[in-house]
C-alpha positions in Angstrom: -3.6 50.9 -80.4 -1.3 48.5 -79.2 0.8 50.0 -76.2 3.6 47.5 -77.0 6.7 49.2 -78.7 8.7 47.2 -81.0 12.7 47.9 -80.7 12.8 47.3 -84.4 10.8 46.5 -87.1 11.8 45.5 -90.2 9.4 46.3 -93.6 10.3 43.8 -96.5 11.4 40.1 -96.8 14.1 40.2 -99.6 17.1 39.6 -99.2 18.1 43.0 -97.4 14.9 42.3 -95.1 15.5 38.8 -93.9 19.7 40.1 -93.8 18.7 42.6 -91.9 16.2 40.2 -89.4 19.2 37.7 -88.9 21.7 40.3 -87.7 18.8 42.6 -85.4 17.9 38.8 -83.8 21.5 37.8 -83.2 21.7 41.2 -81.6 18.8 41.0 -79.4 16.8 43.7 -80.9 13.6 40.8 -81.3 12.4 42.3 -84.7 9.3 42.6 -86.3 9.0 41.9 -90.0 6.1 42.7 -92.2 6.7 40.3 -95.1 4.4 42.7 -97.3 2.6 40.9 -100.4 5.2 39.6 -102.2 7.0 37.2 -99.4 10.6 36.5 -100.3 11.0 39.9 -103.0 11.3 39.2 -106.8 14.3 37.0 -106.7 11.6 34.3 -105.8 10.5 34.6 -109.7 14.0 33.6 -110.7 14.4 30.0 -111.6 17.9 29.7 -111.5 21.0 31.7 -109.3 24.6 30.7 -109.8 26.1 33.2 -108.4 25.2 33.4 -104.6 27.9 32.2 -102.5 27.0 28.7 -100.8 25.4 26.9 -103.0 27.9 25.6 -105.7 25.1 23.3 -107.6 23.4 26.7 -108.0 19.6 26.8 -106.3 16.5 28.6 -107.3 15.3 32.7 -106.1 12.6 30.7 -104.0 15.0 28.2 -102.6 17.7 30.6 -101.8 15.1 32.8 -100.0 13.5 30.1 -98.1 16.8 29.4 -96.5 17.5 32.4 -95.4 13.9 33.1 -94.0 15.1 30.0 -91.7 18.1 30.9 -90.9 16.2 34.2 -89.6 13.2 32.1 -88.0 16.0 30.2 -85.8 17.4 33.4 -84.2 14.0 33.9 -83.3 13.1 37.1 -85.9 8.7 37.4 -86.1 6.9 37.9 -88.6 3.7 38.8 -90.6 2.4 38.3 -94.2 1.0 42.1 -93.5 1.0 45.2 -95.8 2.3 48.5 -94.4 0.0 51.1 -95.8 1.1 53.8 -93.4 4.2 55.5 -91.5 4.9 58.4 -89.2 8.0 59.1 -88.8 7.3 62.7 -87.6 8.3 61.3 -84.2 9.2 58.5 -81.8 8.2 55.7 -81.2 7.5 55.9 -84.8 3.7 54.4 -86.1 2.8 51.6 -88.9 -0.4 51.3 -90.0 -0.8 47.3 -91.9 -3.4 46.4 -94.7 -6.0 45.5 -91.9 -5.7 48.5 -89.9 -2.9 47.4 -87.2 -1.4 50.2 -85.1 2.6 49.0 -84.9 4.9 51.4 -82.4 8.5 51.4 -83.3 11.9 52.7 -81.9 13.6 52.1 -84.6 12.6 50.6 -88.5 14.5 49.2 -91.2 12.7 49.4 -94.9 13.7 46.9 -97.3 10.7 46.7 -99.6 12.6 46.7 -102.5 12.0 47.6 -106.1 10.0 46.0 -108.6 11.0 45.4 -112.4 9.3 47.5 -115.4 7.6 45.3 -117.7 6.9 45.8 -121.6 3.2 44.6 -120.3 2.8 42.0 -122.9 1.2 38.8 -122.8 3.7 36.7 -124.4 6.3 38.8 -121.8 4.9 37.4 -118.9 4.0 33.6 -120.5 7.9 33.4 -121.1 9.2 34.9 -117.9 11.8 32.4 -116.8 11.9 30.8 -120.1 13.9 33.3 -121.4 12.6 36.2 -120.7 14.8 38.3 -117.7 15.0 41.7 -116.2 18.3 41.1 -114.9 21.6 40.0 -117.5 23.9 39.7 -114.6 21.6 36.9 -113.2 20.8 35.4 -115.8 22.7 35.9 -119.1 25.6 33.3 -118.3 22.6 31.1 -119.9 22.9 32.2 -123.3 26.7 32.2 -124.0 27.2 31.9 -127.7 23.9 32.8 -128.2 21.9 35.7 -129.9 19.8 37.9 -127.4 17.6 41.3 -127.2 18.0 44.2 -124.7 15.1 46.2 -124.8 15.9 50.3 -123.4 17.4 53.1 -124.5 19.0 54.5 -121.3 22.0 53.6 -119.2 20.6 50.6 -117.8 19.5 49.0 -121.1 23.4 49.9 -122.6 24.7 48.6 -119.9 23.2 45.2 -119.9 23.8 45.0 -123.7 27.0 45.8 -123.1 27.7 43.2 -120.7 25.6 40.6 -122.7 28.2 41.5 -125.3 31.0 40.0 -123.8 29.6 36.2 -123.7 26.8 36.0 -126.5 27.3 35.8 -130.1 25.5 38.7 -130.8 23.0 41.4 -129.2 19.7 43.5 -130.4 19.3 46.3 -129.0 16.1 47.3 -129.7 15.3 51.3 -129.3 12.0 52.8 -129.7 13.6 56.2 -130.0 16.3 57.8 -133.0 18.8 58.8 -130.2 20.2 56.9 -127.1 19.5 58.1 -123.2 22.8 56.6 -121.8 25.6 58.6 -121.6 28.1 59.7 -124.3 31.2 57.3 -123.3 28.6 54.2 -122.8 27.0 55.7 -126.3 30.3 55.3 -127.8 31.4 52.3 -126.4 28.3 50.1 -127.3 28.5 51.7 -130.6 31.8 50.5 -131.4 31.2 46.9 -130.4 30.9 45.1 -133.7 28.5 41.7 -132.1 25.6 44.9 -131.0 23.1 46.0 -133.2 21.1 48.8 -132.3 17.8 48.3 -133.9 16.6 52.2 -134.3 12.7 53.3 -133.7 11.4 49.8 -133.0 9.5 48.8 -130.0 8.5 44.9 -129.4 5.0 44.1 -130.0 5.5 40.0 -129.0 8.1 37.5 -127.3 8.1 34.8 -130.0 8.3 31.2 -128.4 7.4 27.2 -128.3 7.7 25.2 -125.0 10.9 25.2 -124.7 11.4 28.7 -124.7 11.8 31.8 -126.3 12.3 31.8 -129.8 12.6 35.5 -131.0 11.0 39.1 -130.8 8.6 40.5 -133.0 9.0 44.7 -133.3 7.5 47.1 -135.3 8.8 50.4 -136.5 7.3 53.5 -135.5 8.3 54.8 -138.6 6.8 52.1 -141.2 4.7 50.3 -138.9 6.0 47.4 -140.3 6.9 44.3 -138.6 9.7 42.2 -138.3 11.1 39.1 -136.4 14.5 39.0 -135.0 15.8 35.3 -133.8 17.0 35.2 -130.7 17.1 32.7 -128.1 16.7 35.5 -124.5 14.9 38.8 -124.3 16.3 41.1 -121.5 13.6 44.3 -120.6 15.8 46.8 -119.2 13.0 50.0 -119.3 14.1 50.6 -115.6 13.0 49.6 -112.2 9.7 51.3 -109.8 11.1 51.3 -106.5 8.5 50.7 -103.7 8.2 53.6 -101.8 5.2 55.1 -102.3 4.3 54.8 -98.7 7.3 56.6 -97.6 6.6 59.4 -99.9 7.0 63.2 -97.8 8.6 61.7 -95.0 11.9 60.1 -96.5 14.1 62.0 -98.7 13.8 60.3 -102.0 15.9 61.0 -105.2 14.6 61.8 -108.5 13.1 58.3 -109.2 11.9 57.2 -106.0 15.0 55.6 -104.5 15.2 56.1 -101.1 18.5 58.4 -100.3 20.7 57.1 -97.8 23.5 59.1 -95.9 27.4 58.5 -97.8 28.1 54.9 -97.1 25.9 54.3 -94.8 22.3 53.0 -94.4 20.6 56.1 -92.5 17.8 58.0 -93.8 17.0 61.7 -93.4 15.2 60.6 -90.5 16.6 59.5 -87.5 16.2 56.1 -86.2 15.4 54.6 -89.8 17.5 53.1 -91.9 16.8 51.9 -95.6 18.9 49.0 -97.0 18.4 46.9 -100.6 16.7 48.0 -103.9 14.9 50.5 -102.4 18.1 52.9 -102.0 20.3 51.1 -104.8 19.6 52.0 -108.0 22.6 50.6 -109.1 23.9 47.1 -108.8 20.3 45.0 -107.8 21.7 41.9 -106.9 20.4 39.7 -104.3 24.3 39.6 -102.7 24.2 43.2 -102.5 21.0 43.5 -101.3 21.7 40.9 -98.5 25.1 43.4 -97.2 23.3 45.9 -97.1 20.9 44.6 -94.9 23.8 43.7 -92.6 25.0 47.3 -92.5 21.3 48.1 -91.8 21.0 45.9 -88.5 24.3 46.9 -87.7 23.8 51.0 -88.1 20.3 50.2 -86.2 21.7 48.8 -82.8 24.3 50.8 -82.8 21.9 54.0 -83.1 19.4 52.1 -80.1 22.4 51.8 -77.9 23.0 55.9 -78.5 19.1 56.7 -78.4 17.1 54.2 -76.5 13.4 55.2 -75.4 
């Protein structure tokens, strides 16, 4: 076991992470980051962002995330392409366990592992990720203004999206695997007034329909029929929900009903004192990559604060 304890350490390299490293290195906490396995968070599989401040040409989910990592690595911030697979938070210093059986000690840690997208699982689905298939129409549905799309969900987050999609494409499938509608009754009634939506009733996709230049249209089937039938559209947005990664954190931080970590009003402490969660992994709600990148802020910021109050 190492007998070294780490001020802060950091679990996560998105946005919030790498935030969250840049403010704690400024601040002289010298923190630890476990990069986990996917270095960088999902952004990195988005080929194009327009709308993080700074970059006016636009830049790319790996690009934008590769600066920041080195504006983090300047102010000094360390950091390993390790796993967590372990916590106790039942007291400090608290203990990390990585992939390769590491013993980490830790006054204080910040968890931004994030949440990861809910895919249809389809081969096509993953062929024409980027190519016009998204998980996100606030990132990416600028792209097809004045063109025809698909939302795929029932719930809030699906109406939502289609809702929003609405607004600049000619028109918008929403295709529903289901007679009735999850989201609630004003977003029902609101999507179901907009004349340029079509819900598609008790369909579910079977295949993402595209060439090499991108995505073509959607092939669904109804559950009632089984038949099949093609619907042109030029972007397909999956909006079945998001799997936040907390699994590890699982009867030690208080989590809400779908695995978001719960964090305390405004703020970005935990149930437990001394962590702090910040990103997708506490906000079910917005998922951008500015967000994400405050919150981490607010993170650093609550943590020395809270190591200035309660050192070792």
């Amino acid at each position: 076991m190492s007998t070294e304890i780490r001020k802060c350490v950091i679990i996560g390299s998105g946005p919030a992470g790498y935030t969250a490293a840049i403010y704690a290195s400024r601040a002289g906490l010298s923190p630890l980051m476990f990069e986990g396995n996917a270095p960088g968070g999902q952004i990195t599989m988005t080929d194009q962002i327009d709308n993080f401040p700074g970059y006016p040409e636009g830049t790319s989910g790996f690009g934008l995330m590769e600066d920041i990592k080195k504006q983090a690595l300047r102010f000094g911030v360390e950091t390993q392409n390790k796993l967590i697979t372990k916590v106790d938070f039942s007291k400090r210093p608290f203990t990390l366990i990585t992939e390769d059986e590491q013993t980490v000690l830790a006054q204080s840690v910040i968890v931004s592992t994030g949440a990861a997208a809910r895919w249809l699982g389809l081969e096509s689905e993953r062929k024409f990720r980027g190519m016009g298939v998204s998980t996100c129409a606030t990132c990416d549905g600028f792209f097809y203004r004045k063109k025809d799309v698909a939302v795929i969900g029932g719930g809030d987050t699906a109406c939502s999206e289609a809702l929003y999609l609405s607004t600049i494409c000619n028109k918008v499938y929403l295709i529903v695997r289901r007679d009735v509608l999850r989201a609630s009754k004003v977003v029902q009634d609101t999507l179901l007034s907009k004349e340029n939506i079509e819900v598609v009733w008790q369909h579910k996709p079977l295949e993402i329909l595209g060439d090499e230049s991108g995505v073509t249209g959607i092939r669904v089937v109804s559950s009632l029929s089984e038949q099949t039938k093609d619907i042109n559209v030029m972007g397909v947005f999956v909006a079945i929900g998001n799997i936040p990664n907390t699994d590890v954190f699982k009867g030690q931080l208080e989590l809400d009903n779908n695995g978001y970590i719960i964090t305390k009003g405004a703020s970005s402490y935990t149930n437990i004192e001394g962590v702090f969660a910040a990103g997708d992994v506490q906000d079910a709600v917005y998922k951008q990559a500015i967000v994400a990148a405050g919150s981490g802020a607010k993170a650093a910021i609550d943590c020395e604060r809270w190591l200035m109050e309660h050192p070792l």
